[in-house]
MIVOMI-508998 format. One record per atom (N, C-alpha, C): residue number from 1; chain; atom name; x, y negated, z negated. Coordinates in pm, whole numbers. Layout:
REM residues N
<pt gutor="NUM" zado="A" drentor="CA" xx="X" yy="Y" zz="Z"/>
...
This chain:
REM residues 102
<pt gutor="1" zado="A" drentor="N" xx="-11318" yy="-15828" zz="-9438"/>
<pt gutor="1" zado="A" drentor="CA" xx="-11215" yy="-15727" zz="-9453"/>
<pt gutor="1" zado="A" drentor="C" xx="-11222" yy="-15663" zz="-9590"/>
<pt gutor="2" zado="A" drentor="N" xx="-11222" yy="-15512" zz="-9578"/>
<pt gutor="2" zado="A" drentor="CA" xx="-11172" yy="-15464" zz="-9687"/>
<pt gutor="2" zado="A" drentor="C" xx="-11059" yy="-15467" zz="-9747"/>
<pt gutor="3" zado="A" drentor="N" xx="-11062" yy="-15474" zz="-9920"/>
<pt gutor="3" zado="A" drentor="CA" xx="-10976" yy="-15459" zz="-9991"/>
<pt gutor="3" zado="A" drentor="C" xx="-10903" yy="-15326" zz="-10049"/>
<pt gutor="4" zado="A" drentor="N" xx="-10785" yy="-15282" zz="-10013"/>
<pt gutor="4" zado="A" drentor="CA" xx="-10726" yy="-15133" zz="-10054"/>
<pt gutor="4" zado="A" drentor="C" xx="-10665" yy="-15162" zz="-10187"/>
<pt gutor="5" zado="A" drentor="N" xx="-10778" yy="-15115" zz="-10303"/>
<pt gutor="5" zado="A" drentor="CA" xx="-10720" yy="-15141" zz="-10445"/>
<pt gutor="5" zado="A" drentor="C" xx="-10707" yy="-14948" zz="-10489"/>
<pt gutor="6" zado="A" drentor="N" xx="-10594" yy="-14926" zz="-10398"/>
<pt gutor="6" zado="A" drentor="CA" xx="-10617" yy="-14752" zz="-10426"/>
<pt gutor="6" zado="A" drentor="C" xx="-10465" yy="-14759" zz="-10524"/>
<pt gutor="7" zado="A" drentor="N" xx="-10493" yy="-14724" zz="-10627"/>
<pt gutor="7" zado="A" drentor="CA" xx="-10385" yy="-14756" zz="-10752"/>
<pt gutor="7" zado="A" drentor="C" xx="-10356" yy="-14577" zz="-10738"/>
<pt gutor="8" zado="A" drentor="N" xx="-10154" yy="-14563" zz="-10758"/>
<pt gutor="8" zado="A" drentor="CA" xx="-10104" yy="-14470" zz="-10762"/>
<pt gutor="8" zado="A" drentor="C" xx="-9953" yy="-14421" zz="-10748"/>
<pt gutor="9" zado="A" drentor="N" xx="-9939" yy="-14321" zz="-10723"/>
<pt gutor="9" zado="A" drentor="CA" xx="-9735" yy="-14323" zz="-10670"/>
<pt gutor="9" zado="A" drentor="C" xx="-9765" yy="-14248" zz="-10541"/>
<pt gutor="10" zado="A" drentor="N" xx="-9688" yy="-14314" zz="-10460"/>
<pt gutor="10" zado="A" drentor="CA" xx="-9671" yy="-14269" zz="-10326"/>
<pt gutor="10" zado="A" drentor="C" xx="-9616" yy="-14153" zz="-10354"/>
<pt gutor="11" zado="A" drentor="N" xx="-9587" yy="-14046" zz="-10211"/>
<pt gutor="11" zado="A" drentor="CA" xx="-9516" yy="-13990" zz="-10223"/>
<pt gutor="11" zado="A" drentor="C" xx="-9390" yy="-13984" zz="-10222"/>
<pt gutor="12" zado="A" drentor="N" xx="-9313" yy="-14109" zz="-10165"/>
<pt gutor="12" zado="A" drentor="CA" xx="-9132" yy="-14105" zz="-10187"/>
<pt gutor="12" zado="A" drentor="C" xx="-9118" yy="-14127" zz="-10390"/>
<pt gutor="13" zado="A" drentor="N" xx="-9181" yy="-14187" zz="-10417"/>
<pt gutor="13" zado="A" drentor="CA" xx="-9160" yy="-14230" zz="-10528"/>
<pt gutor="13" zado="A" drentor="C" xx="-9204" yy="-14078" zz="-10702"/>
<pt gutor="14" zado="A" drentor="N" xx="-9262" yy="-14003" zz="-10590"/>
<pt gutor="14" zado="A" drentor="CA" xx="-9321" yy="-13846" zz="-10718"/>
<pt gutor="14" zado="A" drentor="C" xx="-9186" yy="-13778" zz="-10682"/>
<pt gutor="15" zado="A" drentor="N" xx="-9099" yy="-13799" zz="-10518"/>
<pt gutor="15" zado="A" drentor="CA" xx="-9011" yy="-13712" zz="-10459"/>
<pt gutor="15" zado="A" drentor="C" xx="-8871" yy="-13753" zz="-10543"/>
<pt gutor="16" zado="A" drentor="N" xx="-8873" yy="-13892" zz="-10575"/>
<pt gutor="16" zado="A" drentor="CA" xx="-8745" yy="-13949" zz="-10652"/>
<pt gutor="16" zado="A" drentor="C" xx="-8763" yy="-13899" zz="-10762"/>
<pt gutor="17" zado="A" drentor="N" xx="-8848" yy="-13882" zz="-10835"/>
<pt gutor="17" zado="A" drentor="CA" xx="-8871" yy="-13870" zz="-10995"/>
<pt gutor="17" zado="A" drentor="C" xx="-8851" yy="-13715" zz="-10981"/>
<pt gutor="18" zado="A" drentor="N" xx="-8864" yy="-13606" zz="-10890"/>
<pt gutor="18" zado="A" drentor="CA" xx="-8823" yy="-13484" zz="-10887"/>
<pt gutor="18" zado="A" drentor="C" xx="-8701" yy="-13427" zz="-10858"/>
<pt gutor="19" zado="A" drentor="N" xx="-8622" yy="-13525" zz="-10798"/>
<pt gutor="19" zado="A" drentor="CA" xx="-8470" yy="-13513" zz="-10723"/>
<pt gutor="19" zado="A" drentor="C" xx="-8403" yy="-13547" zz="-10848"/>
<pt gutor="20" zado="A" drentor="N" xx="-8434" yy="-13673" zz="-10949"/>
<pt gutor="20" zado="A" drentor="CA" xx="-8358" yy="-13652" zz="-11072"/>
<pt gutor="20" zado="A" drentor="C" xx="-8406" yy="-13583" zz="-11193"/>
<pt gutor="21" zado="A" drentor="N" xx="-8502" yy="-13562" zz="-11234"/>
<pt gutor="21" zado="A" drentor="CA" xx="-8522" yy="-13488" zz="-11283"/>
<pt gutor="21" zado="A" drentor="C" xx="-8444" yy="-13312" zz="-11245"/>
<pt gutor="22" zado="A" drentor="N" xx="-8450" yy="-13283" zz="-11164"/>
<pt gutor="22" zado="A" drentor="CA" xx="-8364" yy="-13180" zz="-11092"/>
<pt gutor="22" zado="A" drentor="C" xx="-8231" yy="-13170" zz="-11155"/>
<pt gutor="23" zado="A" drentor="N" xx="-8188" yy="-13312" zz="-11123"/>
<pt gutor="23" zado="A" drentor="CA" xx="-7995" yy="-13311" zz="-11126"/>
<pt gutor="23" zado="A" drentor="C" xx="-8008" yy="-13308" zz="-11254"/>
<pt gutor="24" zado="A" drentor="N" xx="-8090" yy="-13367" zz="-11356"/>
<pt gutor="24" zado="A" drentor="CA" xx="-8036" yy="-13394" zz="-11475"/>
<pt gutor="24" zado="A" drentor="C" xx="-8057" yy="-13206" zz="-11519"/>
<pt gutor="25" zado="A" drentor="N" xx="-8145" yy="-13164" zz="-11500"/>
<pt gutor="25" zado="A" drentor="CA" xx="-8194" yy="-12998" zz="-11546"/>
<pt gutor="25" zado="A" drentor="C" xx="-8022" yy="-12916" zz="-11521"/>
<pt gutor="26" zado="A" drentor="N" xx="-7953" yy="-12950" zz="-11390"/>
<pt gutor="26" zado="A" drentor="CA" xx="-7894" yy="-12891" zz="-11320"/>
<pt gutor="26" zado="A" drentor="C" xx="-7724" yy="-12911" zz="-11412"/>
<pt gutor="27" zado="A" drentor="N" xx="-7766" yy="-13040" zz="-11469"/>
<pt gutor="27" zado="A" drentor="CA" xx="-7620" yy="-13077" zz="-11567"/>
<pt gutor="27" zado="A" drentor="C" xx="-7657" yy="-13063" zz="-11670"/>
<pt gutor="28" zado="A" drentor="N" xx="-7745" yy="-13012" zz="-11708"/>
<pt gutor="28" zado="A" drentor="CA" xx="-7776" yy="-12955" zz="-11893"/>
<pt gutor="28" zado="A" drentor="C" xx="-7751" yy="-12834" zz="-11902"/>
<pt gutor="29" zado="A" drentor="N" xx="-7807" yy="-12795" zz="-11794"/>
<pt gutor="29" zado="A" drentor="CA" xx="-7843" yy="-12576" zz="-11791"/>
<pt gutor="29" zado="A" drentor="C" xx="-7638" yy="-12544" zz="-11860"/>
<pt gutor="30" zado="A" drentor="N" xx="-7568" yy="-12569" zz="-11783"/>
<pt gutor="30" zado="A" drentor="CA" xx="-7439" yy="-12473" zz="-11793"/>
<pt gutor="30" zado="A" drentor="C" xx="-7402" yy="-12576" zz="-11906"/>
<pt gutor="31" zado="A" drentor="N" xx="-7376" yy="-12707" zz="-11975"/>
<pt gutor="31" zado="A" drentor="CA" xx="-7342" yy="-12688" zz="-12092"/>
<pt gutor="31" zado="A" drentor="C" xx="-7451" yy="-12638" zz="-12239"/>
<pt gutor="32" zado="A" drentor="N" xx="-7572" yy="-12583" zz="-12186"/>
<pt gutor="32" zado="A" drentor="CA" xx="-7636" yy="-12577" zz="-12282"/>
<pt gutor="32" zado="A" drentor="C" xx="-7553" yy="-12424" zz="-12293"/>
<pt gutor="33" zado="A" drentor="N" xx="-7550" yy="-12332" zz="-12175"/>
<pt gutor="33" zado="A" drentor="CA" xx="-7484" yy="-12215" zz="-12219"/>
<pt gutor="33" zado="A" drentor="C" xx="-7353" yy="-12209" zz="-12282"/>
<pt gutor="34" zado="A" drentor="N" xx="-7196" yy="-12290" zz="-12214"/>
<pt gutor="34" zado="A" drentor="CA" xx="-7155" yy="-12314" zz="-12291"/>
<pt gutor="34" zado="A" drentor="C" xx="-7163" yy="-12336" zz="-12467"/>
<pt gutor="35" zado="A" drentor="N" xx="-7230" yy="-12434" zz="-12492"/>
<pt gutor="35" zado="A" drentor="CA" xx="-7244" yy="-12385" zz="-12609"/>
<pt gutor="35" zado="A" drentor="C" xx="-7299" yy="-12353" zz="-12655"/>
<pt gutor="36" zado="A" drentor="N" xx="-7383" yy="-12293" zz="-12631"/>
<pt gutor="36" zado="A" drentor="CA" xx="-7439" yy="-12106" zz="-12688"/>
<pt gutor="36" zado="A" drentor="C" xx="-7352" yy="-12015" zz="-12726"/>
<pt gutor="37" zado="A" drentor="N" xx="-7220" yy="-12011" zz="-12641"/>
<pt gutor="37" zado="A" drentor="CA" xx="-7131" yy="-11931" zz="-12631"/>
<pt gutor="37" zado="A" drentor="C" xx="-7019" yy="-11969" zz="-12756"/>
<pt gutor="38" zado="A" drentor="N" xx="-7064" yy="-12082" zz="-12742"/>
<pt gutor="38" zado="A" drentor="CA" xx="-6937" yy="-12144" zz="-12839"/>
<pt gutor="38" zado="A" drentor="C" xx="-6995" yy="-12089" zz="-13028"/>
<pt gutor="39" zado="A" drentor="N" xx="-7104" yy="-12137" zz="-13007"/>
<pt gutor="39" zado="A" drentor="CA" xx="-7219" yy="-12049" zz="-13163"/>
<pt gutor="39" zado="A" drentor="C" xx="-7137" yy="-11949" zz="-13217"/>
<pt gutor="40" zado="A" drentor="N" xx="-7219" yy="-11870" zz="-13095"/>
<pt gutor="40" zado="A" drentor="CA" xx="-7198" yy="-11741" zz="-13108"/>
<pt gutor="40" zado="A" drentor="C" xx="-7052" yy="-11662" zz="-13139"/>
<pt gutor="41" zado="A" drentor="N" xx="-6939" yy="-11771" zz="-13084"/>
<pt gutor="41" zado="A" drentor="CA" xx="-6812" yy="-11729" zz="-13179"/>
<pt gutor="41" zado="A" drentor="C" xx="-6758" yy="-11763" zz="-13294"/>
<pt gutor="42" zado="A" drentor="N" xx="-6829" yy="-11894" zz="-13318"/>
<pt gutor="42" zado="A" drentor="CA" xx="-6853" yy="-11923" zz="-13446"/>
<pt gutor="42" zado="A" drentor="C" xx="-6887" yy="-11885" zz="-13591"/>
<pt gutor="43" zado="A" drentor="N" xx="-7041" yy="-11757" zz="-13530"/>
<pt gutor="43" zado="A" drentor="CA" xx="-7088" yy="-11751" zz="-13623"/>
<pt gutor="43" zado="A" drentor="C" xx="-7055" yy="-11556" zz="-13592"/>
<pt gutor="44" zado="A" drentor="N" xx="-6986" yy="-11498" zz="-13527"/>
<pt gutor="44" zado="A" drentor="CA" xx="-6889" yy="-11386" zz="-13533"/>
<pt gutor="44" zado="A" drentor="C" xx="-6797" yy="-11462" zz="-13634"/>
<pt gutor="45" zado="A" drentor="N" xx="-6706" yy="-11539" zz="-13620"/>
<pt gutor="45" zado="A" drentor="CA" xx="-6633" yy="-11557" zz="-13732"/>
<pt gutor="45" zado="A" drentor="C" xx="-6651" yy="-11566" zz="-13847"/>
<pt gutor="46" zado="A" drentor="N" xx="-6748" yy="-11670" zz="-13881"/>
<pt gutor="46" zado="A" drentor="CA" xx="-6869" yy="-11655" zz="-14003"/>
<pt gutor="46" zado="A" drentor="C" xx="-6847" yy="-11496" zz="-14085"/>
<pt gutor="47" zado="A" drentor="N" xx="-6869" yy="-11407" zz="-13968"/>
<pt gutor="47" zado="A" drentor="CA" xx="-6927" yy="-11265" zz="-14055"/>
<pt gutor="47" zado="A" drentor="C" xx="-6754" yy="-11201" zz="-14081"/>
<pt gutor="48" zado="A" drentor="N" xx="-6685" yy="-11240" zz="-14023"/>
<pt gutor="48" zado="A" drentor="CA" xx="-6551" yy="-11188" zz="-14031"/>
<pt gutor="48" zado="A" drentor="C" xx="-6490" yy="-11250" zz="-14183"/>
<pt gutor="49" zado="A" drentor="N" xx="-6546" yy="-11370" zz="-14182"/>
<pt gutor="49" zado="A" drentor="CA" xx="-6501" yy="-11438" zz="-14353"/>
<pt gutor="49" zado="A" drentor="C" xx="-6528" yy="-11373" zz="-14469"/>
<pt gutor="50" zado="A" drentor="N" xx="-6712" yy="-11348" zz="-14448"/>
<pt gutor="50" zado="A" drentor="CA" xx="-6793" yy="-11278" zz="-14537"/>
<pt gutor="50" zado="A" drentor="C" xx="-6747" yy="-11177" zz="-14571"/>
<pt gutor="51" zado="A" drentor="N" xx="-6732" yy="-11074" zz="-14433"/>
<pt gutor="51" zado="A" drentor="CA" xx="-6667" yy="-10940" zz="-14489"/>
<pt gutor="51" zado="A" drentor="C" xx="-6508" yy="-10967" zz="-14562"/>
<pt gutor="52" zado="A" drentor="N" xx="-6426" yy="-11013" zz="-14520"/>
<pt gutor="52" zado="A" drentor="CA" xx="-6328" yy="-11041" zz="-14620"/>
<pt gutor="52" zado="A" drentor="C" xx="-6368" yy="-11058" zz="-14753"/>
<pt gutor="53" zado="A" drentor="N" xx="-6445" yy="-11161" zz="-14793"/>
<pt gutor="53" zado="A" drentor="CA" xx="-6458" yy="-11170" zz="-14910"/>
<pt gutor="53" zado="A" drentor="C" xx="-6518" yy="-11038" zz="-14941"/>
<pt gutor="54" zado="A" drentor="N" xx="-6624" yy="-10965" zz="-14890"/>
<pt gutor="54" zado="A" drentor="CA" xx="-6678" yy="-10864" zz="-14951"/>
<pt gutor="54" zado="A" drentor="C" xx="-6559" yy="-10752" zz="-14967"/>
<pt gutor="55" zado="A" drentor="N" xx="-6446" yy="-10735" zz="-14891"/>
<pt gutor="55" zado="A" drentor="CA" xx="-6373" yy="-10654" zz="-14901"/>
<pt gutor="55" zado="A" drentor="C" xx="-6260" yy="-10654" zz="-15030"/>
<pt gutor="56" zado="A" drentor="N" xx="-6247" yy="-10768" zz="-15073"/>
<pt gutor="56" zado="A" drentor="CA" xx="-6187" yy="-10833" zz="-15133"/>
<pt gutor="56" zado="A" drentor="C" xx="-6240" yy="-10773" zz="-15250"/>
<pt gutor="57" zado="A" drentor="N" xx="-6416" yy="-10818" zz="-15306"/>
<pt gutor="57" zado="A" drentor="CA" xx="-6429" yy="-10790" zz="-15397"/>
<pt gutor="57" zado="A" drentor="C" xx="-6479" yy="-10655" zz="-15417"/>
<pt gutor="58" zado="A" drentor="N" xx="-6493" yy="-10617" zz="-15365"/>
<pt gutor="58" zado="A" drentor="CA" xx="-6509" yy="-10422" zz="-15332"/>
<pt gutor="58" zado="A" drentor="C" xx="-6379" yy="-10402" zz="-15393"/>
<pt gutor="59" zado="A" drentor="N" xx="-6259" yy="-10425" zz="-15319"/>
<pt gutor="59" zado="A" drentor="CA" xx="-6117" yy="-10398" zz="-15387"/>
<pt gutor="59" zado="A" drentor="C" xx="-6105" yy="-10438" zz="-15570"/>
<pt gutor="60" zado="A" drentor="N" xx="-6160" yy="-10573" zz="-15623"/>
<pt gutor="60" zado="A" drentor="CA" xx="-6170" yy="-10563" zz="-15737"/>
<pt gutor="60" zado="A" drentor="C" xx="-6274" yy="-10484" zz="-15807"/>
<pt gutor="61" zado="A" drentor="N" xx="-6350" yy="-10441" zz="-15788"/>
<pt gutor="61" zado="A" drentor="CA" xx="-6458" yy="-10304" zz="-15850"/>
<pt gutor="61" zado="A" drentor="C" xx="-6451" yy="-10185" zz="-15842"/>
<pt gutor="62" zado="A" drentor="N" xx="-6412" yy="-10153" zz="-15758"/>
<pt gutor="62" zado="A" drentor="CA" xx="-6333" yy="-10018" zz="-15717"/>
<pt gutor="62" zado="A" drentor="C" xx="-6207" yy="-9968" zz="-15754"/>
<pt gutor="63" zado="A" drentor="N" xx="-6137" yy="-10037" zz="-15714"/>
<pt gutor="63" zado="A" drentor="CA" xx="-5944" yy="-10068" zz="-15731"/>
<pt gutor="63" zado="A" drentor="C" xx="-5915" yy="-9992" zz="-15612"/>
<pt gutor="64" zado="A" drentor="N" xx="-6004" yy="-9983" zz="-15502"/>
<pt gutor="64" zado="A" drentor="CA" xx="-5963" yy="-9947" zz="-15392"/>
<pt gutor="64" zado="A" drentor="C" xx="-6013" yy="-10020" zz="-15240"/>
<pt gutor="65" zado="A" drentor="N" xx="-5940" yy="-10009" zz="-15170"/>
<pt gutor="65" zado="A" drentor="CA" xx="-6004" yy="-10104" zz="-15010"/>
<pt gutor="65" zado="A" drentor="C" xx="-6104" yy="-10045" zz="-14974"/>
<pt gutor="66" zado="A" drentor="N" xx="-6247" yy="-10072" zz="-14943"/>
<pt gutor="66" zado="A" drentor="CA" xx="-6325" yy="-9955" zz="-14822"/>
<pt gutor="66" zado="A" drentor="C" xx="-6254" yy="-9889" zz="-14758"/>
<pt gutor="67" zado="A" drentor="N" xx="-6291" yy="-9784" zz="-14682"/>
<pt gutor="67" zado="A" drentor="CA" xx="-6272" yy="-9675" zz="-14605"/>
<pt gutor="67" zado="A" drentor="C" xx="-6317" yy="-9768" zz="-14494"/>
<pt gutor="68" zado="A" drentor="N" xx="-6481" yy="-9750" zz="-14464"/>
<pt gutor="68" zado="A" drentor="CA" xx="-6551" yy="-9810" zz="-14371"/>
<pt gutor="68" zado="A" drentor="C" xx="-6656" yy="-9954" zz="-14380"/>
<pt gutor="69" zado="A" drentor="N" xx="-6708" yy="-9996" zz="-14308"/>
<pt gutor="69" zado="A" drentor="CA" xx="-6813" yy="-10124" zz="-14312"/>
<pt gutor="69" zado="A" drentor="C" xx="-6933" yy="-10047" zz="-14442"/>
<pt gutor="70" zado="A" drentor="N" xx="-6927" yy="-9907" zz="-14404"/>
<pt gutor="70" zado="A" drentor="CA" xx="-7088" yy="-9850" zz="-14423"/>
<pt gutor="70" zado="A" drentor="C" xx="-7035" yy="-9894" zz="-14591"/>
<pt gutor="71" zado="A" drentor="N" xx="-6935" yy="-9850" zz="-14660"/>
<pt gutor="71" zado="A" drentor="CA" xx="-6887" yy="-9845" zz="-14803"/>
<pt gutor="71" zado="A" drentor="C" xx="-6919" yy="-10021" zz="-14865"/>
<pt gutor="72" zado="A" drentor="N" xx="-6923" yy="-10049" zz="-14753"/>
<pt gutor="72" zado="A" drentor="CA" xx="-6897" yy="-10268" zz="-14814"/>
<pt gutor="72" zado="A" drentor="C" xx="-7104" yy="-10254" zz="-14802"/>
<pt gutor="73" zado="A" drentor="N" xx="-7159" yy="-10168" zz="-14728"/>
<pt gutor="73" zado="A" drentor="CA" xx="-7335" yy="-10175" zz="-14776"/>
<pt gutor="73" zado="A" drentor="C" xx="-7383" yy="-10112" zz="-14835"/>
<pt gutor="74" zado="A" drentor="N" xx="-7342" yy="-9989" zz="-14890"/>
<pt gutor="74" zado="A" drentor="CA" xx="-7359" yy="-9900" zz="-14949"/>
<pt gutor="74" zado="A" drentor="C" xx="-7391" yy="-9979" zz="-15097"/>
<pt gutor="75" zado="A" drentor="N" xx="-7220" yy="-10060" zz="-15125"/>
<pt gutor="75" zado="A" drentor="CA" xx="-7209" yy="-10092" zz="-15200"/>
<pt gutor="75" zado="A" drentor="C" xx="-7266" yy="-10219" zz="-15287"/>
<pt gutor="76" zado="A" drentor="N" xx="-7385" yy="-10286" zz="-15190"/>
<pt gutor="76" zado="A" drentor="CA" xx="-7430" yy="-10415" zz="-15208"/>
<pt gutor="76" zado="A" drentor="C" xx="-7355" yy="-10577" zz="-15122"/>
<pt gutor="77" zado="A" drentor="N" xx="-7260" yy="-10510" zz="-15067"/>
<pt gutor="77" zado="A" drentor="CA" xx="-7188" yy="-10657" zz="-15056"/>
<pt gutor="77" zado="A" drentor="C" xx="-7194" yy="-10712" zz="-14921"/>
<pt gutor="78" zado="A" drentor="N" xx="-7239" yy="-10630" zz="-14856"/>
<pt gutor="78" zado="A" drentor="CA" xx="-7295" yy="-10667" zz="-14717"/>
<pt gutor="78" zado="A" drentor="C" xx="-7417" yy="-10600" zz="-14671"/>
<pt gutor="79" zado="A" drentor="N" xx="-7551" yy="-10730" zz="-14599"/>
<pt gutor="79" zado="A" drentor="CA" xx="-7653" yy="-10640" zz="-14575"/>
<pt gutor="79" zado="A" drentor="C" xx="-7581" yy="-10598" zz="-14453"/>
<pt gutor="80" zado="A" drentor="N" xx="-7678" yy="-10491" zz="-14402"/>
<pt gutor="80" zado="A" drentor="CA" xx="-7687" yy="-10416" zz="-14220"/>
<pt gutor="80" zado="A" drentor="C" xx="-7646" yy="-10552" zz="-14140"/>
<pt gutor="81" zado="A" drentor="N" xx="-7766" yy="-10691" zz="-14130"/>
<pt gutor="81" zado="A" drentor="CA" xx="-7745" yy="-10752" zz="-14008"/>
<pt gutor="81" zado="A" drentor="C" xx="-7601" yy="-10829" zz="-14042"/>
<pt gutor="82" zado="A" drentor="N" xx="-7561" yy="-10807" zz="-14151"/>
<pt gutor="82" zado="A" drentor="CA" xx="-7372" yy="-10868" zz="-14150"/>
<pt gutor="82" zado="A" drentor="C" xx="-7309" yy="-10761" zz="-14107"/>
<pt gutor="83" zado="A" drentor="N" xx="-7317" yy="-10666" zz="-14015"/>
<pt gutor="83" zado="A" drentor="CA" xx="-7187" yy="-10559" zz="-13971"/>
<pt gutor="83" zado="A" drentor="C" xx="-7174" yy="-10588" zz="-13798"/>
<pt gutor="84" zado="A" drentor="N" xx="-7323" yy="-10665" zz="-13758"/>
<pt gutor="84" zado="A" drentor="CA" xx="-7300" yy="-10655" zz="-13600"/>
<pt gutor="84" zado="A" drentor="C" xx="-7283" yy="-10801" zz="-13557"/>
<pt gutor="85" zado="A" drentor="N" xx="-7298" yy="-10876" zz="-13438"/>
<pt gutor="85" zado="A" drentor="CA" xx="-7304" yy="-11022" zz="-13413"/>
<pt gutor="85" zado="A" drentor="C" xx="-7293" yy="-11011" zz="-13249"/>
<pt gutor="86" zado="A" drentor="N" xx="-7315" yy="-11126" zz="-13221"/>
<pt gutor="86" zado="A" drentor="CA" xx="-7343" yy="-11151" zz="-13090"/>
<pt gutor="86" zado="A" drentor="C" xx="-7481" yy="-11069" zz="-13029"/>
<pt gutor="87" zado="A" drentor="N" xx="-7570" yy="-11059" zz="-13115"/>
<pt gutor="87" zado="A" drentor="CA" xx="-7686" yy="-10999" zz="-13046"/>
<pt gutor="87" zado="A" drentor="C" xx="-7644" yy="-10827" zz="-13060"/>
<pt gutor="88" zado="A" drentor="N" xx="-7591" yy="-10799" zz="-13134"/>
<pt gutor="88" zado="A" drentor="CA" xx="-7564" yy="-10656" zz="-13166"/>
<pt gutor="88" zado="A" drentor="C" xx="-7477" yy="-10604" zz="-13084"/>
<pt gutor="89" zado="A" drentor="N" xx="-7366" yy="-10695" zz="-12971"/>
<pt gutor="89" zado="A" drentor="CA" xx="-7279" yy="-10612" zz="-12879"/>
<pt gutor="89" zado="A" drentor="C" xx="-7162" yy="-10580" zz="-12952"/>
<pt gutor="90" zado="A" drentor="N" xx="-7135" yy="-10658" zz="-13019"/>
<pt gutor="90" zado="A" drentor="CA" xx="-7010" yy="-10642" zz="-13094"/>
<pt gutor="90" zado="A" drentor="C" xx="-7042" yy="-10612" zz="-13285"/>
<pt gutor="91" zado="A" drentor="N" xx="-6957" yy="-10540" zz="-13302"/>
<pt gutor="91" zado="A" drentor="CA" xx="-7001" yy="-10465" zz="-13476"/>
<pt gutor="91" zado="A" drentor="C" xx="-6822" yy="-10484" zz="-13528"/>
<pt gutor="92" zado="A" drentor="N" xx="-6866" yy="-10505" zz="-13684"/>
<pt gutor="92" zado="A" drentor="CA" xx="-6790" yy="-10540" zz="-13781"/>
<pt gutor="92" zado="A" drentor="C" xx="-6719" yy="-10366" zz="-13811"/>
<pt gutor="93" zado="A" drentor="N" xx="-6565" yy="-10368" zz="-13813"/>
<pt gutor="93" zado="A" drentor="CA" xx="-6486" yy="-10252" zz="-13778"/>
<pt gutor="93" zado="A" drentor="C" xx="-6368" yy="-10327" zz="-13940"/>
<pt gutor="94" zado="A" drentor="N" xx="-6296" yy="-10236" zz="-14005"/>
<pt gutor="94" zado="A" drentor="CA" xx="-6220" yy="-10280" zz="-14102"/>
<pt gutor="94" zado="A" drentor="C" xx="-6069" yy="-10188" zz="-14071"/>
<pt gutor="95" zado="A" drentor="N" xx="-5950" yy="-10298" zz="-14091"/>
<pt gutor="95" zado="A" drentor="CA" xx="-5861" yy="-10195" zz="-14021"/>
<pt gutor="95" zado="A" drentor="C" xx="-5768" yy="-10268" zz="-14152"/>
<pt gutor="96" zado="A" drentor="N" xx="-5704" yy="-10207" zz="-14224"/>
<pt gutor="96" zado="A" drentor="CA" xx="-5569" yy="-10220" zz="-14331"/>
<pt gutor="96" zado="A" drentor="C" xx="-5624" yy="-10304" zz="-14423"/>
<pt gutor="97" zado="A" drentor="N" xx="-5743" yy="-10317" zz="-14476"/>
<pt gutor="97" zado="A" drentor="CA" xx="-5779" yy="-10398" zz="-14601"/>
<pt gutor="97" zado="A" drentor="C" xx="-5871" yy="-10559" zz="-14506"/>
<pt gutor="98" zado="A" drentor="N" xx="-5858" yy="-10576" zz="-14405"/>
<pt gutor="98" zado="A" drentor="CA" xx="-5926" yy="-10708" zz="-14289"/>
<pt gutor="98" zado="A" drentor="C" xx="-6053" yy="-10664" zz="-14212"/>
<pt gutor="99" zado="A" drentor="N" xx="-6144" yy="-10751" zz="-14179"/>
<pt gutor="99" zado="A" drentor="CA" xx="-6227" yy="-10728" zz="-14127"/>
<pt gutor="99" zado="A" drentor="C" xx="-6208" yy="-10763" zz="-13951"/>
<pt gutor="100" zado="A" drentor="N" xx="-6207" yy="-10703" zz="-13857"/>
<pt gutor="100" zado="A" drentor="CA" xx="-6237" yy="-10748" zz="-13753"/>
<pt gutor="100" zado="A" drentor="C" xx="-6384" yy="-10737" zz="-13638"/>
<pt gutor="101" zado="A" drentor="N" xx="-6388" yy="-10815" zz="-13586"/>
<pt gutor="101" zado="A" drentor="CA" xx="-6513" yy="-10802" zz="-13480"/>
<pt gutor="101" zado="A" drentor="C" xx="-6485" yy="-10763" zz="-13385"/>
<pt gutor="102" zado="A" drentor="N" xx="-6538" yy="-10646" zz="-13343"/>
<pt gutor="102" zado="A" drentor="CA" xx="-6445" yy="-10565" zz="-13189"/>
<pt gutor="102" zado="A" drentor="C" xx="-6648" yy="-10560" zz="-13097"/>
């Protein structure tokens, strides 16, 4: 009689290792977006601080508030990529001396 020394993984056993592998993909994907999402308001706020302070000290060099964002780069105190966030959907807007993200 022959001997079957055929070394390997069946197929139920490549089919298990793909069914979890699966679930686990399937419970990472939506909190990985979650917090993506969560970053990303994070670091909108981030730029909302910055510009305060830059507004702030614009107000001490000047003795006046900006007008607009463009006056806080004009002026050195904010580059370009500090006026937008979230991937450029939303831009840095200044309303009564505050910075907001609209």
């Amino acid at each position: 009689m022959k001997k079957n020394n055929h070394k390997g993984f069946t197929l139920l056993e490549m089919t298990v290792v793909i069914v979890i592998i699966s679930v686990l993909f399937l419970l990472t994907v939506p909190n990985i977006k979650t917090t993506l999402g969560i970053v990303n308001d994070k670091g909108c706020r981030a730029i909302e601080k910055v510009a305060d302070a830059a507004i702030l000290e614009y107000k001490m060099k000047f003795d006046q508030y900006p007008g607009s964002v463009s006056d806080l780069v004009s002026a050195g105190l904010l580059s370009e990529n500090q006026t937008t966030c979230d991937h450029n959907e939303k831009s840095l807007t200044i309303y009564d001396g505050t910075a907001h993200i609209e």
